[in-house]
N, C-alpha and C positions, 0 to 999 in steps of 0.2 A: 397591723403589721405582723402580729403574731402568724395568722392563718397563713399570708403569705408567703412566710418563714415554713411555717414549715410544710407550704407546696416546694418549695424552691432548697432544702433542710440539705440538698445535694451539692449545694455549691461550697459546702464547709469542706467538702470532701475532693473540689476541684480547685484548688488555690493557683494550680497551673494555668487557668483560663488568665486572658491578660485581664490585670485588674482585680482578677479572683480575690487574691491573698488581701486586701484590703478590704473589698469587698467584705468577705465572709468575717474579717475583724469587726467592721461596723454593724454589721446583722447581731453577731455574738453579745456587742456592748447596748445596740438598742434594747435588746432582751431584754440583758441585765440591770438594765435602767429601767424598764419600763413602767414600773410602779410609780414612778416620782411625781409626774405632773399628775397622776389621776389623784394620789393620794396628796398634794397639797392643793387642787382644786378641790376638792373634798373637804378639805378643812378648812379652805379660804371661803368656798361657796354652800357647796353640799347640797345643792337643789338639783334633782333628778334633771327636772322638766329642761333648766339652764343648761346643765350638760347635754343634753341632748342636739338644743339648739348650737351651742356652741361645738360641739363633736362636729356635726354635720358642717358648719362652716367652714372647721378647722380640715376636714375630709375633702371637701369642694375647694379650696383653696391647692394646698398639698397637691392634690390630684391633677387641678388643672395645670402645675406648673409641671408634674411628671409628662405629662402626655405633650406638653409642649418640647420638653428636654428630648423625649423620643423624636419627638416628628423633626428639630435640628439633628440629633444622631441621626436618624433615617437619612436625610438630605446630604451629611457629611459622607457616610459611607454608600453614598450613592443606591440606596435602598426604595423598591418603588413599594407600595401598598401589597401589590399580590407576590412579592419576594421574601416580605416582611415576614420572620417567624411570630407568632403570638402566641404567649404563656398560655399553657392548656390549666385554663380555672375553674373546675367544676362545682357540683355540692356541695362536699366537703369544706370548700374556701366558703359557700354561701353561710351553711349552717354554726362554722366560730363565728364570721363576718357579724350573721345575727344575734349573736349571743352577749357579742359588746353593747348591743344597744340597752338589754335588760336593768332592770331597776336594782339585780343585786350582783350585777357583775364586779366584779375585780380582776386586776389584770395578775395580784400576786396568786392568783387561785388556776392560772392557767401553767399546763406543765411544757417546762422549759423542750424544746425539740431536743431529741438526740445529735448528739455532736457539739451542742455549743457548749458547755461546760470545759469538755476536751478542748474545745478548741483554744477558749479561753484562757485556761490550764497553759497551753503549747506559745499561744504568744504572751501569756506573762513570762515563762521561762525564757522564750527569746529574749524579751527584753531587758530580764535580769542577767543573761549573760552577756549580754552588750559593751 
């Protein structure tokens, strides 16, 4: 999620997009969260090899129901295959993508994108002044 975050780090910055403003709240809070399940699988299980197989299940599941979610959007918005925009995902998405797989990755060691923090910051303050 991280990498993808921050190919897409712009959408903190577009909240006027419809949907944006939510959006870019739940990218902000996956961040901030993102340590929790690695680190109490970690402590529940802590077997490399187990995460690994469980990562990739958890990855092919997730995945399959995005790409399903898309291909209903495409079909609501009347969107054919060669109309479609596709997120330009290069290298850079491959090389974090690979680095989760490692045996001494953490996800608290990976640095937070520019703008979430702020961002974070902005709708707490919204929501305290509510």
């Amino acid at each position: 999620m991280g990498a993808i975050v921050r190919r897409q780090a712009d959408v903190l910055d577009r909240p006027a997009l419809p949907g944006g403003e939510i959006w870019a709240w739940h990218m902000a809070e996956e961040i901030e969260h993102r340590t929790v399940a690695f680190e109490v699988f970690d402590h529940l299980v802590g077997h490399y090899a187990y995460r690994l197989l469980l990562g990739a299940r958890a990855q092919w599941h997730y995945l399959s129901y995005l790409f399903r979610f898309s291909r209903c959007m495409d079909q609501a918005l009347r969107r054919s295959e060669r109309t479609r925009q596709r997120p330009a995902i290069g290298a850079s998405f491959g090389r974090h993508y690979l680095r989760t797989w490692g045996p001494r990755y953490h996800p608290a060691k990976v640095p937070i994108p520019a703008g979430v923090a702020e961002a974070l910051d902005g709708f707490s303050a919204r929501l305290q002044s509510a």
